[in-house]
Phi, psi and omega in degrees: 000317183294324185282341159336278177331319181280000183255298187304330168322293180319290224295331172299312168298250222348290183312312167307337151312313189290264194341323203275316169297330172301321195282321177300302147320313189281358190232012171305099161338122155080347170313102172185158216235006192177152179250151150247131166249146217231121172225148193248136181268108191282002137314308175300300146012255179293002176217358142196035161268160167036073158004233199287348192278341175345174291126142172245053175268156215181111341302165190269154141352016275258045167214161171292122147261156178265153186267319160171210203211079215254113150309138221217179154196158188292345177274017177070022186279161168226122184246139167312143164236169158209172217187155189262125160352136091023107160261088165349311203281330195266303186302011167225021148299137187309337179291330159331310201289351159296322170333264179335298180307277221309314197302316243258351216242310213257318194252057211249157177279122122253047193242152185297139153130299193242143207278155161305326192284332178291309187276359170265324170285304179332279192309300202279315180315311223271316195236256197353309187282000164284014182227024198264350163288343176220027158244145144273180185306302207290333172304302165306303182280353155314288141011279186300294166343306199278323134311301191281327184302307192282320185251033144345127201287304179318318187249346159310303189299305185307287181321003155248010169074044173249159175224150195264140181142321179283161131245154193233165158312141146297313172298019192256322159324292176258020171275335171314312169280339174262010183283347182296283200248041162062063166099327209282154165263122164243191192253135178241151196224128148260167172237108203276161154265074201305339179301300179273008169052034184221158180232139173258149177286112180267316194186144179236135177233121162264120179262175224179145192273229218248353203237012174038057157276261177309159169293185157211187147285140151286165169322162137290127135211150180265118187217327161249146194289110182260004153260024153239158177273148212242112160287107170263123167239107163292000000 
């Protein structure tokens, strides 16, 4: 009988090991291989993103903004993190307000309803705070801040003679953004239009490596029809 006991004991550790570790991994902060930085054409957006919630700013924006700053991994898992909570009090500290302005212009909300400041806690709640062992809050949107100034989606694209207004090959699209980054392959996600038989450029994503510096390759994904033309419109 004792030794019976002395058995289920072990065979009780052992399983209670497993479980504290299994909980450990799935709730670590930062397990991730990689950033996708994500810009949104707020044309594309407004006429066919997030069904009814769209927003009616006027005039729109005529650059690429950002959608967020998504810590990644290559098996496409979305794993819980954990991480501190999104602050208000620190993103509106007076050390900020350059932050901010900048934010206000590159990181803007179109959906009703909701504020930029709203659409920053949302993204940081959501991504961000998987990277805070090695961003602070004010660090990360620096960061992002800092990634759209050098890579505007927008201006990638000029500097190759593509202009909003057009449609192009997709591979002209994207070689125009890996002529950037030395090569790297990034993601362009379209929206098709079943009305207009057409398809729009929604969002370009460069992905970058964990400390979100270098360029890196993104996943393959098939995300635009690449035997139709890709309308880029601002």
């Amino acid at each position: 009988m004792k030794f019976l006991e002395t058995i289920v004991a072990r065979v009780l550790g052992i399983a209670l090991s497993f479980n504290i570790v299994g909980n450990m991994s799935c709730n670590a902060a930062g397990h991730y291989d990689f950033f996708k930085f994500v810009q949104e054409s707020p044309f594309a957006f407004r006429k066919y993103g997030n069904g009814n919630n769209r927003c009616n700013i006027l005039p729109l924006p005529r650059i690429f903004t950002i959608h967020g700053l998504w810590p990644s991994n290559f098996t496409n898992r979305h794993e819980p993190c954990v991480g501190a909570q999104f602050s208000r009090v620190v993103m509106n500290e007076a050390s900020n307000d350059d932050l901010r302005a900048d934010l206000e212009l590159s990181w803007r909300s179109f959906i009703s309803g909701q504020s930029n400041m709203d659409f920053w806690e949302y993204e940081y709640n959501t991504h961000g705070k998987c990277s805070d062992h090695k961003f602070s809050q004010t660090q990360y949107f620096d960061r992002a801040r800092s990634l759209w100034k050098q890579y505007k989606a927008h201006t990638l694209f000029s500097n190759r003679s593509l202009e909003p207004g057009k449609s192009y090959r997709l591979t002209d699209l994207e070689q125009a953004i890996r002529s950037f980054i030395g090569g790297r392959r990034p993601l362009l996600l379209c929206k098709k239009s079943e009305e207009e038989k057409k398809q729009y450029l929604l969002e370009v994503v460069i992905c970058f490596d964990d400390r979100a510096i270098n360029p890196v390759n993104c996943p393959r994904r098939k995300e635009c029809d690449p035997r139709s033309p890709v309308w880029y419109m601002l």
